[in-house]
N, C-alpha and C positions, 0 to 999 in steps of 0.2 A: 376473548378481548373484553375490556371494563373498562369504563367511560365512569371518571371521576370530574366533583368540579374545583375549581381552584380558582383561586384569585390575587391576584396579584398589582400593586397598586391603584387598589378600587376598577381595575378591570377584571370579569370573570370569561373566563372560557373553560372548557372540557379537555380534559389529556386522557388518551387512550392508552392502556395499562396494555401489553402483549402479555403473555404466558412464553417462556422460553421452556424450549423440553431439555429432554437430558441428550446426552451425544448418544443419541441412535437414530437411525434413519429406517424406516419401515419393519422395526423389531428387532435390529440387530445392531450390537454395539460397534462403534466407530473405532480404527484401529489409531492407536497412538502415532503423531507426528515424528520420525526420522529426526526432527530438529528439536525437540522439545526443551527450547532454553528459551531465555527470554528475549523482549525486545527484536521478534522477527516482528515480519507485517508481510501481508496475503491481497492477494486479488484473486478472481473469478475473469474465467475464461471457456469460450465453447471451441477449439478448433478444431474444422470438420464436423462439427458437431458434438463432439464429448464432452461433457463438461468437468472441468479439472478447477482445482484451488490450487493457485502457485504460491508457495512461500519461501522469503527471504532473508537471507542475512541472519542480525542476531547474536546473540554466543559469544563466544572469542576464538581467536585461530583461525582455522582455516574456514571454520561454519560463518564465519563474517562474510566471506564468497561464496557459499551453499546456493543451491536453488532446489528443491525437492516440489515434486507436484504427486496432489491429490486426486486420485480417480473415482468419482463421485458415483459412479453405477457401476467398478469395480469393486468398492470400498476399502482400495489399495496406496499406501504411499510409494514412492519412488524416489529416492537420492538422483538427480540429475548429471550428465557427468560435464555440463555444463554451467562455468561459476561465474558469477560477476568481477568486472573487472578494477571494480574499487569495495573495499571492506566497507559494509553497511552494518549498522546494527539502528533499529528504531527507525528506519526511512518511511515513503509511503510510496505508491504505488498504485499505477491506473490503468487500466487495459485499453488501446486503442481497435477495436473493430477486436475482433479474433484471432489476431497474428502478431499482436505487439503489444508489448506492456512496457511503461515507464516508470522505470526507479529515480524516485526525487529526494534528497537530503540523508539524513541522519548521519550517525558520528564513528568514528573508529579510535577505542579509547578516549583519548583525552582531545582528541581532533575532533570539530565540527565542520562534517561537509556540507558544500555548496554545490554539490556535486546530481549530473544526472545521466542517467544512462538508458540504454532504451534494446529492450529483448526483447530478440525475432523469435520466437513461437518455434515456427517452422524449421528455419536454419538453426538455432541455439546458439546463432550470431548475439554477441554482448558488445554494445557501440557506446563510446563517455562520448555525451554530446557536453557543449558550453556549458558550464557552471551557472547557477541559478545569481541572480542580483542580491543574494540574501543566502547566508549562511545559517544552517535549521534541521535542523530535527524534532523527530517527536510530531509531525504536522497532521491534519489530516485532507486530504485532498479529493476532489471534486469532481467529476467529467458534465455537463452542460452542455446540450446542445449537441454531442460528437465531435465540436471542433475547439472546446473552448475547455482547459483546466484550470481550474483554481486549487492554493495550495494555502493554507487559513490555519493561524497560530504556530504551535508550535516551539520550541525555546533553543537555547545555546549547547546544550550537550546535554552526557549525562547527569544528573540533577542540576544542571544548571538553570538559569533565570529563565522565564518566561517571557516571548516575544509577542510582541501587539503587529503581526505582519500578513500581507497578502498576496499572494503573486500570482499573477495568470498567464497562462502557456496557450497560444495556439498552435493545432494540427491541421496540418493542410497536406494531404496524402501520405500517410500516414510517419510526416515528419516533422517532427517540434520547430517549428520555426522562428517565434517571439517570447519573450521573456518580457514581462513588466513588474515592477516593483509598486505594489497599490498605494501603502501606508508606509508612509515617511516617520 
């Protein structure tokens, strides 16, 4: 780590530089992703205690539904044989607790979803919950507190415009119950 200074508008602070390593983990090279196209998006999840990288969407065809998870102390991919039930590519994606993750937005082709869905871990149950107040892709999104997501920027599709937007979701056992739209 390197601590530089910087300044900005006649305010100075320090920013911490990381060193990123190469994809190996403990001396041994990381095996290529199953999905290796573009525009998926991943989250991190322990269930039962293992800890896995899920990844989604993406691609075209049928990898638009894909869900593949990473075995982290394996060092093994896996194609899942269960798919989501709206074509994602560029969405974003939150883990609730260790048995649920939520897929928010992104676009299928020239369509931009408002769409969200929410994956049980356990069952490999895939649920479309209500549409978001904001149609979005590309976002990046937030968990706060356990009970509270925010979902910040983000744009209209592929290369399309860029949005000035916010949204927050809460979880209240582990199910999405409000939507708000921040920025008008």
């Amino acid at each position: 780590m390197t601590l530089i200074p910087v300044s900005n508008k006649g305010i100075r602070y320090w920013v911490r530089i990381l060193q990123m390593k190469p994809l190996q983990q403990h001396g041994r090279l990381l095996p290529p992703p199953p999905k290796a196209q573009s525009r998926t998006f991943c989250v991190y999840a322990r269930p039962g205690g293992t800890e896995y990288i899920y990844q989604f969407g993406g691609g075209s065809g049928a990898q638009l539904k894909s869900i593949a998870r990473y075995d982290i102390a394996a060092n093994s991919w896996t194609t899942l044989v269960q798919v989501l039930n709206l074509d994602v590519s560029s969405g974003a994606a939150i883990n609730d607790g260790d048995s649920v993750i939520y897929i928010f937005g992104g676009n299928s082709g020239t369509l931009t979803l408002g769409s969200t869905q929410k994956f049980n871990i356990g069952t490999g149950i895939v649920t479309t919950l209500a549409n978001m107040p904001v149609l979005i892709t590309d976002a990046a999104v937030v968990k706060y507190r356990d009970s509270l997501v925010y979902l910040v920027g983000g744009g209209t599709g592929l290369f399309g415009a860029a949005m000035l937007t916010m949204c927050r979701f809460i979880i209240l056992n582990r199910t999405l119950i409000q939507q708000r739209h921040l920025i008008r």
